[in-house]
C-alpha positions as protocol buffer text, in pm:
chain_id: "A"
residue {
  index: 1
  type: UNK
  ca { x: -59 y: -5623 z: 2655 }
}
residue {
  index: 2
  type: UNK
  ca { x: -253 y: -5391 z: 2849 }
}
residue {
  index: 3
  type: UNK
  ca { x: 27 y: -5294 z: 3026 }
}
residue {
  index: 4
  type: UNK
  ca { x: 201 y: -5192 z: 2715 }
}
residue {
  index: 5
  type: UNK
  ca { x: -78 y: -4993 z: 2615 }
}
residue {
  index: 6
  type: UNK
  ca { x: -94 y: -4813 z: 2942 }
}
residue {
  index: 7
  type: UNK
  ca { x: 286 y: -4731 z: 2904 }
}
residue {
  index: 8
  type: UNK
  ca { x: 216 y: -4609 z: 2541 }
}
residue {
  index: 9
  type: UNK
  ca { x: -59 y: -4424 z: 2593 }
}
residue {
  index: 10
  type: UNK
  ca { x: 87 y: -4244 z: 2900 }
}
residue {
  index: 11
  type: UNK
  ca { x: 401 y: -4195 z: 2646 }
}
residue {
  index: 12
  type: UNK
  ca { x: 187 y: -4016 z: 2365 }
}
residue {
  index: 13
  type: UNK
  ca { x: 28 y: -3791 z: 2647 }
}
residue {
  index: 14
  type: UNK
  ca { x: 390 y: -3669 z: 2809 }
}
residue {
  index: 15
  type: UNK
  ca { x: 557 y: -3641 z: 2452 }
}
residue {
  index: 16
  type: UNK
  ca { x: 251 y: -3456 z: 2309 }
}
residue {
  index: 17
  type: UNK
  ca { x: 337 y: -3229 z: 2613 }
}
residue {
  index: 18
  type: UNK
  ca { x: 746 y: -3232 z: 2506 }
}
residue {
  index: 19
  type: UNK
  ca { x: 603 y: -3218 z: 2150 }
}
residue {
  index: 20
  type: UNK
  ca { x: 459 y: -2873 z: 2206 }
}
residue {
  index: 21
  type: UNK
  ca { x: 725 y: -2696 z: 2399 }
}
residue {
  index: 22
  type: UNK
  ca { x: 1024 y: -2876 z: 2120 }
}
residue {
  index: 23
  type: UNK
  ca { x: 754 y: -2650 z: 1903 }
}
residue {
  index: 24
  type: UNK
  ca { x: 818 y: -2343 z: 2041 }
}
residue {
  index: 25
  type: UNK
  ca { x: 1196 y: -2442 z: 2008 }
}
residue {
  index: 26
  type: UNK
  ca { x: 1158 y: -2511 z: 1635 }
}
residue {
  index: 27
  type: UNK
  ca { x: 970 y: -2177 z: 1554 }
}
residue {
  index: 28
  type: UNK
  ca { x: 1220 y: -1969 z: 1684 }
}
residue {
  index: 29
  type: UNK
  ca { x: 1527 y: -2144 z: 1553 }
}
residue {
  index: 30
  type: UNK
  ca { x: 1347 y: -2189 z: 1190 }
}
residue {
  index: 31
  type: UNK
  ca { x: 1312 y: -1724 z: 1194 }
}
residue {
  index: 32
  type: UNK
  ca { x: 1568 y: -1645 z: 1391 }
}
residue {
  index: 33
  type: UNK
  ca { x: 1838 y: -1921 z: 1380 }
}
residue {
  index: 34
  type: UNK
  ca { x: 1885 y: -1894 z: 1771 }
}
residue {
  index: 35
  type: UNK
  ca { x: 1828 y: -2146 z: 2010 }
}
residue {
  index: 36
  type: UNK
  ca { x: 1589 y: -1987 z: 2272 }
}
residue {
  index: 37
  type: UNK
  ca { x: 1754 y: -2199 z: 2638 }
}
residue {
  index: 38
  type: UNK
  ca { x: 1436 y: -2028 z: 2827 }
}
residue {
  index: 39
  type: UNK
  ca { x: 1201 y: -2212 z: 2665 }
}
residue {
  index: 40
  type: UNK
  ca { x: 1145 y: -2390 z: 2964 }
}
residue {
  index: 41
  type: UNK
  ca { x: 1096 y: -2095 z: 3194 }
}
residue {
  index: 42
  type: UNK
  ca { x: 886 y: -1897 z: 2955 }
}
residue {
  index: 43
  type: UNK
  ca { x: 635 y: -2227 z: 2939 }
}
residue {
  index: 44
  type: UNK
  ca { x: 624 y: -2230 z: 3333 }
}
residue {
  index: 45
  type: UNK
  ca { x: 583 y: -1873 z: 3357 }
}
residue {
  index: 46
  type: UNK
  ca { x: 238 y: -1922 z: 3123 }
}
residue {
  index: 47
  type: UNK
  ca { x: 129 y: -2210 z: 3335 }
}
residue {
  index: 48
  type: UNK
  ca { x: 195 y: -2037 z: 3684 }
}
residue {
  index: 49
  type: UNK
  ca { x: -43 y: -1711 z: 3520 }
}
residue {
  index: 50
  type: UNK
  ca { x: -292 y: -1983 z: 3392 }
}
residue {
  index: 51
  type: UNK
  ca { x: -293 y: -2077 z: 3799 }
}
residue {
  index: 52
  type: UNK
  ca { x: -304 y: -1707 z: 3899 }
}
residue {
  index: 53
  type: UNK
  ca { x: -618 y: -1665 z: 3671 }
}
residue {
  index: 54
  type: UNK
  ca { x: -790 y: -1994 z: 3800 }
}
residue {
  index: 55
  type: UNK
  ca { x: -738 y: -1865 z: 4190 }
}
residue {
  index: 56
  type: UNK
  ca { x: -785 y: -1567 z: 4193 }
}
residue {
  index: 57
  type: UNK
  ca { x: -1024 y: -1398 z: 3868 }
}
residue {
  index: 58
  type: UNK
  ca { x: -1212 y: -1754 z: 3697 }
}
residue {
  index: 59
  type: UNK
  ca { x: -1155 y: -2118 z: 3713 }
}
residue {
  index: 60
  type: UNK
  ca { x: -1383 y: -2151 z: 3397 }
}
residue {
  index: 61
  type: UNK
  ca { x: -1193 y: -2311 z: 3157 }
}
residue {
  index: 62
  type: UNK
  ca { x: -1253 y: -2064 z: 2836 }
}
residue {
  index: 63
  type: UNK
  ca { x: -1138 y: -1763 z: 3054 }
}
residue {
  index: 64
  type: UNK
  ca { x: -814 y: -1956 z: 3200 }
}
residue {
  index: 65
  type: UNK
  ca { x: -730 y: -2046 z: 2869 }
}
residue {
  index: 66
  type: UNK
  ca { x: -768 y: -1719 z: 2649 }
}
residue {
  index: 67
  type: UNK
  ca { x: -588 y: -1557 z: 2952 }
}
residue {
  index: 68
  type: UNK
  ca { x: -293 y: -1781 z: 2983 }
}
residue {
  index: 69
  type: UNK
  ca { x: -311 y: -1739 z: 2564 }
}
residue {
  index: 70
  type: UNK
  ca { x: -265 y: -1355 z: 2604 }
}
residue {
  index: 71
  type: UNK
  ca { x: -38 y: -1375 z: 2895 }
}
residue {
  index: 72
  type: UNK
  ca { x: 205 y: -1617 z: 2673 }
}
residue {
  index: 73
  type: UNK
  ca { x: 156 y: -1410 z: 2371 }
}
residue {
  index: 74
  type: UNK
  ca { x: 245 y: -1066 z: 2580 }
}
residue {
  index: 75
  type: UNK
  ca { x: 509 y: -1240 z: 2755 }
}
residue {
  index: 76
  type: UNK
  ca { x: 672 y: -1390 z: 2377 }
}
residue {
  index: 77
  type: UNK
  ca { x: 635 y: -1019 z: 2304 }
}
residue {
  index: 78
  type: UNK
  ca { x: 787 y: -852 z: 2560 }
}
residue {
  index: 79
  type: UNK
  ca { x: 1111 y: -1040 z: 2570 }
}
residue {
  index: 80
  type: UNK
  ca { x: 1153 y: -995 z: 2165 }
}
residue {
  index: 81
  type: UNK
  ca { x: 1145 y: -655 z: 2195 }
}
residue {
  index: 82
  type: UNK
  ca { x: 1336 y: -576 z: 2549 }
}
residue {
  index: 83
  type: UNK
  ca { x: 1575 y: -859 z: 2516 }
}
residue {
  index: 84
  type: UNK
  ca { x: 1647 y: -1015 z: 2208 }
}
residue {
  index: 85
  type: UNK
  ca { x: 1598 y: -733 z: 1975 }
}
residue {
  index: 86
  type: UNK
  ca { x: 1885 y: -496 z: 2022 }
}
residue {
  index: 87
  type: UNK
  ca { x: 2085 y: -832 z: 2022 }
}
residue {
  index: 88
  type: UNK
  ca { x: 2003 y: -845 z: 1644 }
}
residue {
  index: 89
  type: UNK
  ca { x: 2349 y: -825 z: 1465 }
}
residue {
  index: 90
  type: UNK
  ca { x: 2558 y: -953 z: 1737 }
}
residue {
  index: 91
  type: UNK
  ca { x: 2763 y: -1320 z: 1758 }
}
residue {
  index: 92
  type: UNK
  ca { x: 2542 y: -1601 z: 1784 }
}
residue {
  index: 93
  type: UNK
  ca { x: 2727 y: -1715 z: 2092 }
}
residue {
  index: 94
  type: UNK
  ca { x: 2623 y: -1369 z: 2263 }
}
residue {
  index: 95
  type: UNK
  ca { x: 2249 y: -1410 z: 2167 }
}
residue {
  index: 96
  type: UNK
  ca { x: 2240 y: -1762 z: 2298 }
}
residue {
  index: 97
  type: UNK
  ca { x: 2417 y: -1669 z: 2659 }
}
residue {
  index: 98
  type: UNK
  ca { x: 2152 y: -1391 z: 2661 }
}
residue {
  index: 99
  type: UNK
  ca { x: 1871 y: -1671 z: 2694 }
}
residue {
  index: 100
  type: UNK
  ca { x: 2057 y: -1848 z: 2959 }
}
residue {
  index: 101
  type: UNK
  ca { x: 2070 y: -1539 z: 3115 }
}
residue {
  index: 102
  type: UNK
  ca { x: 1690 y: -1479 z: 3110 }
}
residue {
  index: 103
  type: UNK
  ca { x: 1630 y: -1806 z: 3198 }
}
residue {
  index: 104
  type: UNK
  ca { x: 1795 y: -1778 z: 3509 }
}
residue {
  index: 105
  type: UNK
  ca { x: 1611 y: -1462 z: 3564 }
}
residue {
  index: 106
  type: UNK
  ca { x: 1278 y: -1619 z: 3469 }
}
residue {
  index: 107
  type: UNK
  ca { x: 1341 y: -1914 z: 3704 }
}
residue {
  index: 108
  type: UNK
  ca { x: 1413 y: -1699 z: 3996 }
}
residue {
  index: 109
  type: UNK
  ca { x: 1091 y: -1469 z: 3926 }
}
residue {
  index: 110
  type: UNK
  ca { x: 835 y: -1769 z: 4045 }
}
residue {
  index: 111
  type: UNK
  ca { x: 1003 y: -1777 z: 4396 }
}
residue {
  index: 112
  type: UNK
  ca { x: 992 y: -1366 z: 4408 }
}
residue {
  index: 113
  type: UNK
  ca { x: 632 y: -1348 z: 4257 }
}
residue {
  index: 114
  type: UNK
  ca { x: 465 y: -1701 z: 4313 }
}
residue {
  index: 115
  type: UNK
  ca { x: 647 y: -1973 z: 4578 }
}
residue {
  index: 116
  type: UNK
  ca { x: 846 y: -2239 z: 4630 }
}
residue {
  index: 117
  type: UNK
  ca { x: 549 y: -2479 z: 4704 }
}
residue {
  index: 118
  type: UNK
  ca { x: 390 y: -2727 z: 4445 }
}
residue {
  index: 119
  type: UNK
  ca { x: 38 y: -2619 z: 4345 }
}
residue {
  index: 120
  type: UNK
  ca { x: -254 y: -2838 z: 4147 }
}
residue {
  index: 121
  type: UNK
  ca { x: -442 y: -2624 z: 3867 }
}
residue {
  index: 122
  type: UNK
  ca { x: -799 y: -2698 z: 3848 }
}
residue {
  index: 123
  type: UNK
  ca { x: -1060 y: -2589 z: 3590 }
}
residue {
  index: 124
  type: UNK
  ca { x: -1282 y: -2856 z: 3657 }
}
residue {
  index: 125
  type: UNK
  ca { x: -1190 y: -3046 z: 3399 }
}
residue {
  index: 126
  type: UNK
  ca { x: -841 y: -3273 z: 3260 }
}
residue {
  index: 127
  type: UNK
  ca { x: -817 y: -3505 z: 3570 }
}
residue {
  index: 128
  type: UNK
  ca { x: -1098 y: -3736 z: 3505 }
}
residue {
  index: 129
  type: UNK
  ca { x: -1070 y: -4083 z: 3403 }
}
residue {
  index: 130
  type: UNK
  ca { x: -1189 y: -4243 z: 3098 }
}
residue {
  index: 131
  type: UNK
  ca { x: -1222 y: -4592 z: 3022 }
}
residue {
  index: 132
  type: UNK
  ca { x: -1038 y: -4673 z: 2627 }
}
residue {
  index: 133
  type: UNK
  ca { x: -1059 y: -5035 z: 2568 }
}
residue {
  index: 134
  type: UNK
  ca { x: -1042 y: -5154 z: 2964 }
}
residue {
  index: 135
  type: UNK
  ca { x: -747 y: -4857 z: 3020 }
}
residue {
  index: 136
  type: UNK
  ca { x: -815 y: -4603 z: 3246 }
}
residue {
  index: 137
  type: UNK
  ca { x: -685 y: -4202 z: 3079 }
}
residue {
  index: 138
  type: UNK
  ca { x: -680 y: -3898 z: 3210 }
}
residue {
  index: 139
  type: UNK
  ca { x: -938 y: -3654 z: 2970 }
}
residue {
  index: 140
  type: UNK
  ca { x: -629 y: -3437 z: 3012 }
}
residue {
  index: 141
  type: UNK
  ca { x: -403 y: -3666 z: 2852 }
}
residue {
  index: 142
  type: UNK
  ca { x: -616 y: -3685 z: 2563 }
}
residue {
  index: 143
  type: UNK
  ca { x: -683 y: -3370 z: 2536 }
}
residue {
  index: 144
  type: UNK
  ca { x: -295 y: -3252 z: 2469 }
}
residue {
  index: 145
  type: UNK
  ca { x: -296 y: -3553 z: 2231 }
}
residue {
  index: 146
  type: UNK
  ca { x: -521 y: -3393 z: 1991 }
}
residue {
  index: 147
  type: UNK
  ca { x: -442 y: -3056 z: 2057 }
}
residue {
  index: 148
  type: UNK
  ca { x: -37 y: -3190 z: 1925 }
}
residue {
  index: 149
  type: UNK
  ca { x: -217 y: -3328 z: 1647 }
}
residue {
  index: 150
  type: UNK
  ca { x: -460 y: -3013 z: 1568 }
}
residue {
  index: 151
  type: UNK
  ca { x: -131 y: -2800 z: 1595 }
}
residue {
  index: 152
  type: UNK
  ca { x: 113 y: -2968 z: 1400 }
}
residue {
  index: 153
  type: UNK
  ca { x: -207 y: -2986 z: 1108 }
}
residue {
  index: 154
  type: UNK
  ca { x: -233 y: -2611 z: 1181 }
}
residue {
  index: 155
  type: UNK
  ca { x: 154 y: -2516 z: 1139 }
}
residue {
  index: 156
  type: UNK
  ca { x: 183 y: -2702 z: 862 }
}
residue {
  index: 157
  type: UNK
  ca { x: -97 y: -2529 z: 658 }
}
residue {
  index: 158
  type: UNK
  ca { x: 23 y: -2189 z: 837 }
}
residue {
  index: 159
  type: UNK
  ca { x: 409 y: -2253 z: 671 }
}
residue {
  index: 160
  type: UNK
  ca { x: 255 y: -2383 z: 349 }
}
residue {
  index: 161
  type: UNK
  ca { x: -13 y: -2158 z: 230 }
}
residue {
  index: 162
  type: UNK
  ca { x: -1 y: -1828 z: 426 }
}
residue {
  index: 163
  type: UNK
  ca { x: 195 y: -1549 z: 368 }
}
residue {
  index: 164
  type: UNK
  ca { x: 326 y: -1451 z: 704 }
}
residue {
  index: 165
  type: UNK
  ca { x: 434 y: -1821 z: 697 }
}
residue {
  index: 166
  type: UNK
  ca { x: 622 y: -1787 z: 411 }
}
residue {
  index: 167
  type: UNK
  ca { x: 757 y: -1467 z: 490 }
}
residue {
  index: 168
  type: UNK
  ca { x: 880 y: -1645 z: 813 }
}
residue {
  index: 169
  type: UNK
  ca { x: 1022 y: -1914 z: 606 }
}
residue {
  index: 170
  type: UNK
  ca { x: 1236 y: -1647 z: 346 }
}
residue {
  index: 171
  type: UNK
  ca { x: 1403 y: -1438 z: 701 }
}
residue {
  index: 172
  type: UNK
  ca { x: 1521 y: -1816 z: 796 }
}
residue {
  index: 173
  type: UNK
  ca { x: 1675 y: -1885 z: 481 }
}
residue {
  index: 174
  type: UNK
  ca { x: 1807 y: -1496 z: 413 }
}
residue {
  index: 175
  type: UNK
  ca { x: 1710 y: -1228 z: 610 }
}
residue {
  index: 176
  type: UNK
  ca { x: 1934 y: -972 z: 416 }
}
residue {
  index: 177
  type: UNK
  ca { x: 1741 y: -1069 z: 82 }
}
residue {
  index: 178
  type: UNK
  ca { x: 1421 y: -1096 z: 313 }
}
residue {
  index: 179
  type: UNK
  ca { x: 1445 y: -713 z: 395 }
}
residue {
  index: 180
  type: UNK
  ca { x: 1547 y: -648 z: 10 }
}
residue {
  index: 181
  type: UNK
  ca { x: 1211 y: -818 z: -129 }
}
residue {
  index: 182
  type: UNK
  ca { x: 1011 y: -597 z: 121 }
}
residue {
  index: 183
  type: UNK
  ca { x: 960 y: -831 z: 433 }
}
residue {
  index: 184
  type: UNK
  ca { x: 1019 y: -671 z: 775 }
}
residue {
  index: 185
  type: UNK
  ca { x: 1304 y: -923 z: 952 }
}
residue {
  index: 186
  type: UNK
  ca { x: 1145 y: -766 z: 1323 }
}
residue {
  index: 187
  type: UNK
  ca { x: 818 y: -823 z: 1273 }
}
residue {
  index: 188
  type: UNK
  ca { x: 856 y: -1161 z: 1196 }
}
residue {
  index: 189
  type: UNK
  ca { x: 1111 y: -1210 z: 1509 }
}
residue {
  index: 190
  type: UNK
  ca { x: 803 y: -1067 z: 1743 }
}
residue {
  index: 191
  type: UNK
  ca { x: 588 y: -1287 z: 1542 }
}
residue {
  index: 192
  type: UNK
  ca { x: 786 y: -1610 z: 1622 }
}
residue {
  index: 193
  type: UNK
  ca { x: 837 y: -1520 z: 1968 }
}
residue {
  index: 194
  type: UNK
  ca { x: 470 y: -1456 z: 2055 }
}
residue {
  index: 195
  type: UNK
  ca { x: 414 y: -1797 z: 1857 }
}
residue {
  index: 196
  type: UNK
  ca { x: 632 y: -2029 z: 2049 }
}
residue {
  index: 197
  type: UNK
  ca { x: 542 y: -1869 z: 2332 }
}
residue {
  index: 198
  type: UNK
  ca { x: 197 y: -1979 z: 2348 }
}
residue {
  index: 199
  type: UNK
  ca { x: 266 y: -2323 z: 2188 }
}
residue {
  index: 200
  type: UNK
  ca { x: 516 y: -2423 z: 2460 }
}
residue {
  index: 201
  type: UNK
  ca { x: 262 y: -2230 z: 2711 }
}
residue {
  index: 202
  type: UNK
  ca { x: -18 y: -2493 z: 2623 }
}
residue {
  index: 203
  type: UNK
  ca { x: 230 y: -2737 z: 2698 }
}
residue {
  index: 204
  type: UNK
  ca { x: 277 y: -2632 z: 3028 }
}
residue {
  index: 205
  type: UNK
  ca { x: -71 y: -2531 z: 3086 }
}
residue {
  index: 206
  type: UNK
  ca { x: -181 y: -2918 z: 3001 }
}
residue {
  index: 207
  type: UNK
  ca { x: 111 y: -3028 z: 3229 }
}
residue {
  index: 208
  type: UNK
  ca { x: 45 y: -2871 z: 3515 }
}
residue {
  index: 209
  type: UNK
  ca { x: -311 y: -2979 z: 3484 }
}
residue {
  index: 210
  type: UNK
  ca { x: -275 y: -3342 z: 3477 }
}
residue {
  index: 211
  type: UNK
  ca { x: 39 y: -3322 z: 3698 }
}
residue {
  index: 212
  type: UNK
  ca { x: 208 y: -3045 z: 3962 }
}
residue {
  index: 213
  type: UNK
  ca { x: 245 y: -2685 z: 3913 }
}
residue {
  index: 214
  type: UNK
  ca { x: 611 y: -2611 z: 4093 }
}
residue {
  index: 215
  type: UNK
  ca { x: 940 y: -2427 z: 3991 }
}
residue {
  index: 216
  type: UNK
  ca { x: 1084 y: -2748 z: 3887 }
}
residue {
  index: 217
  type: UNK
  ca { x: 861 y: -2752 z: 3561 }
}
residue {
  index: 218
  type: UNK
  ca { x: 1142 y: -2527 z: 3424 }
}
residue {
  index: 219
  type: UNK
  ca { x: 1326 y: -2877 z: 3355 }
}
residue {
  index: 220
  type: UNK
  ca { x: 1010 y: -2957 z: 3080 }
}
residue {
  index: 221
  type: UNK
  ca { x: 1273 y: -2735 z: 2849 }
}
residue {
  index: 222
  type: UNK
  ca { x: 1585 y: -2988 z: 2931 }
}
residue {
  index: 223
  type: UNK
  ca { x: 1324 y: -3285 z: 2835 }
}
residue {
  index: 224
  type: UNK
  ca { x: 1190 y: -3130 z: 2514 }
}
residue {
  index: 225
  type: UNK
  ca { x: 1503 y: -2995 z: 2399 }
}
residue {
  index: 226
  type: UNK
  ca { x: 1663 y: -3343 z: 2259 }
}
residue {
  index: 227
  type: UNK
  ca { x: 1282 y: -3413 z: 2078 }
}
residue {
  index: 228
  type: UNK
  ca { x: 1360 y: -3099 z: 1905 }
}
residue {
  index: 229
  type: UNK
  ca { x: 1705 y: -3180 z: 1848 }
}
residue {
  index: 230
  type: UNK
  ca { x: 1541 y: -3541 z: 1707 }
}
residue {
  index: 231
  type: UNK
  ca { x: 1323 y: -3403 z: 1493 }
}
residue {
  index: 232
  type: UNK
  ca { x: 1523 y: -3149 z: 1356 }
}
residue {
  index: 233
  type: UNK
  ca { x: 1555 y: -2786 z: 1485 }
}
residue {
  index: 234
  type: UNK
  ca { x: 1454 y: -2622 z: 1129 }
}
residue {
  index: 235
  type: UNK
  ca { x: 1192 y: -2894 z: 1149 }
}
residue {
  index: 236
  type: UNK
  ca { x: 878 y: -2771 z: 1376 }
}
residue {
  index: 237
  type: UNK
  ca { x: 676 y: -3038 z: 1236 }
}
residue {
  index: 238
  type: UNK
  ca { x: 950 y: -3292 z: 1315 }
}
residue {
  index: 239
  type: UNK
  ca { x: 1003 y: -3131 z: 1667 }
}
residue {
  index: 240
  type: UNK
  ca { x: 613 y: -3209 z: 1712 }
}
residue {
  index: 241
  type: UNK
  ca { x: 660 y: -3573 z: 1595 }
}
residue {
  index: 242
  type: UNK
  ca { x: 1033 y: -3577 z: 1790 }
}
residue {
  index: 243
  type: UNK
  ca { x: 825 y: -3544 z: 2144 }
}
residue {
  index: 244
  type: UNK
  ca { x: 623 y: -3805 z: 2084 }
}
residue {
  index: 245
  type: UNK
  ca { x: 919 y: -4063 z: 2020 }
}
residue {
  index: 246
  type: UNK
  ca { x: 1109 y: -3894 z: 2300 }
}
residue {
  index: 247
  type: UNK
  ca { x: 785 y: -3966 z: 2538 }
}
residue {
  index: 248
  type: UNK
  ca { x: 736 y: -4314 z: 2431 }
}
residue {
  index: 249
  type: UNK
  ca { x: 1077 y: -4395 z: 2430 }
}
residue {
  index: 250
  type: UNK
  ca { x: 1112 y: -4259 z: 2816 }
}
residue {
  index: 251
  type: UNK
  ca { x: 758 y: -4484 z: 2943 }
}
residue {
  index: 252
  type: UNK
  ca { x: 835 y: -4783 z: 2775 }
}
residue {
  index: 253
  type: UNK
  ca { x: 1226 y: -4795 z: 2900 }
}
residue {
  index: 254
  type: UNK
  ca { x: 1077 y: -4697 z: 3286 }
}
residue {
  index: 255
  type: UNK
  ca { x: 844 y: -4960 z: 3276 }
}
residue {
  index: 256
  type: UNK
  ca { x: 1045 y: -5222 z: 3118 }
}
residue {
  index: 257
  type: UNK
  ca { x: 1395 y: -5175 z: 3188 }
}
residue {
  index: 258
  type: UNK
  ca { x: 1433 y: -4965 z: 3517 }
}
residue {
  index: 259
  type: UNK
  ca { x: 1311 y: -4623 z: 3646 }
}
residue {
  index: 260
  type: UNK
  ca { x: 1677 y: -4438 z: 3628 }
}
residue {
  index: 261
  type: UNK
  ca { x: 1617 y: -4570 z: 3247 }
}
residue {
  index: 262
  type: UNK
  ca { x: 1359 y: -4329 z: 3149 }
}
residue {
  index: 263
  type: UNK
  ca { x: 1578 y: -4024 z: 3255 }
}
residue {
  index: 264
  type: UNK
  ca { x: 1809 y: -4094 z: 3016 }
}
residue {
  index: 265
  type: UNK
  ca { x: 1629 y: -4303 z: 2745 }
}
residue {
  index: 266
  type: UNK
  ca { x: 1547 y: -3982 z: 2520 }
}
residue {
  index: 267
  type: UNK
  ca { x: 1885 y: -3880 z: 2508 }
}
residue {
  index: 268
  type: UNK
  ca { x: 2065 y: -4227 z: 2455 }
}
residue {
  index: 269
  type: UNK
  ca { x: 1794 y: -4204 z: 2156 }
}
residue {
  index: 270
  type: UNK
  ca { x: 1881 y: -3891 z: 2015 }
}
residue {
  index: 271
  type: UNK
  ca { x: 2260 y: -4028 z: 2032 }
}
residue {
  index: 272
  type: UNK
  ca { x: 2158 y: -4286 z: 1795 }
}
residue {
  index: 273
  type: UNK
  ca { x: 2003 y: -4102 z: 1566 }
}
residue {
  index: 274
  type: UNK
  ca { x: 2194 y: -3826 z: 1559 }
}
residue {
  index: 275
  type: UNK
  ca { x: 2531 y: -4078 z: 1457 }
}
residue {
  index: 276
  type: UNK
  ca { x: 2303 y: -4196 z: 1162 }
}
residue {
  index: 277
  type: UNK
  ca { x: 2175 y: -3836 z: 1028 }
}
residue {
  index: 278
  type: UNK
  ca { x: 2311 y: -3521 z: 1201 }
}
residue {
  index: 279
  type: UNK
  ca { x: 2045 y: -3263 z: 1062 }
}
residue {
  index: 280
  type: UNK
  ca { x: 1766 y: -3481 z: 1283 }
}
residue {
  index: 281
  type: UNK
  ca { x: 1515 y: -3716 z: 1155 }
}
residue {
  index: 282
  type: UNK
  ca { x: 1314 y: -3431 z: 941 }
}
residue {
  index: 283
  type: UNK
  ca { x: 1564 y: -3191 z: 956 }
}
residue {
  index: 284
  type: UNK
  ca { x: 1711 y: -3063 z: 599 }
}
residue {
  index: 285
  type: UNK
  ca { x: 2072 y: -3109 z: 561 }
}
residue {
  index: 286
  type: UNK
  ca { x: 2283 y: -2753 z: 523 }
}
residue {
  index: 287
  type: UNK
  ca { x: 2451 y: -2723 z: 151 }
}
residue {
  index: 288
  type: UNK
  ca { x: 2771 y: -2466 z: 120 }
}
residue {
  index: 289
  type: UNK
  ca { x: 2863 y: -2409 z: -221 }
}
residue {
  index: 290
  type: UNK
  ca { x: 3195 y: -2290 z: -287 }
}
């Protein structure tokens, strides 16, 4: 039994982390409609800054965080505007290839700016063990835990009750009668960029602090894409929820079944699910009336 609980707590922890960055998947796809394929880079990009800020300005906590925050934010930002704005209007296929593309770019940046080498990021805090019920947890682990569940609380009342939420909400479902009623289609692009930008950026902020900072962390994107997929990709809350399955689902086949198991657990999952309801688990099935 404690073994179990081990597995599922170190489940929540890494699919709290997928949770996040299938998040910053969900945002983008519910404004835009695009599937952003550098979601991966642009959360290890954030995490290597959050390292560059620890080394080499603060390694207080409160100024690595609001820094990697801005740096994520500017970052979301700057690729809107440069990148994927004057690709407004064109084929969907187009926009997509254009993430691959800047993925690419993105991936090769760490080795011209950073290095090949792993590194640890420490703020003095997220490595410690805690005792829950005779099971020894990382504070870091529990800490992306509740920041998941903080988040997905936030979103949800952002989407709900705000009006920049429901503006977002109105350029997903029309952007053409979005514009007509008054609501400005970019700002809400830059909006949703900036946002997933820092929500997958905590993820990979958290990771690298209870794991390894290295250029392979791009590959967090390829692990939190099919928890985005599960949930639902119009679904952000879902997405949120989708990481956590996808993390439990991964721990408990490794420690059960066999190590090559938990590589391919999430998507063998998503398989499943995806033969029973095609829209994802939260995800709102598309009606064309003709």
């Amino acid at each position: 039994m404690q073994y179990f609980l081990q597995l599922l707590i170190s489940g929540l922890a890494i699919g709290a982390i997928y949770g996040l960055i299938a998040m910053g998947f969900a945002v983008i796809y519910k404004s835009t409609g695009l599937v952003n394929f550098a979601q991966g880079e642009m959360t290890m990009i954030t995490a290597y800054i959050a390292w560059t800020i620890s080394t080499t300005v603060s390694g207080n906590v409160f100024v690595v965080a609001i820094g990697a925050i801005l740096a994520a934010i500017l970052l979301g930002l700057i690729i809107e505007r440069v990148v994927m704005r004057p690709m407004l209007g064109e084929p969907v296929f187009a926009t997509v290839m254009v993430t691959i593309g800047l993925a690419v770019i993105l991936r090769s940046a760490i080795n011209f700016i950073w290095d090949a080498y792993p590194h640890g990021l420490d703020v003095g805090m997220g490595r410690d063990i805690v005792r829950l019920g005779g099971i020894g947890v990382r504070t870091g682990q529990v800490a992306v835990i509740a920041t998941l569940l903080t988040l997905l609380a936030a979103i949800w009342a952002f989407f709900r009750y705000s009006k920049i939420g429901v503006a977002m909400r109105a350029v997903a479902a029309d952007d053409r009668t979005a514009l007509l009623m008054g609501i400005s289609a970019t700002r809400v692009h830059a909006l949703a960029w900036a946002a997933s930008s820092v929500i997958a950026g905590i993820g990979g902020v958290f990771f690298a602090l209870s794991y390894d900072l290295s250029p392979a962390m791009f590959q967090l994107g390829l692990k939190a894409f099919p928890a985005t997929i599960l949930g639902g990709l119009d679904a952000v809350l879902g997405s949120g929820i989708g990481g956590l399955l996808i993390g439990i689902t991964e721990n408990l086949a490794g420690g059960y079944v066999s190590s090559g198991m938990k590589e391919v657990a999430g998507f063998l999952m998503i398989i499943v699910v995806l033969m029973i309801r095609p829209f994802g688990i939260f995800g709102e099935r598309d009606i064309e009336r003709v």
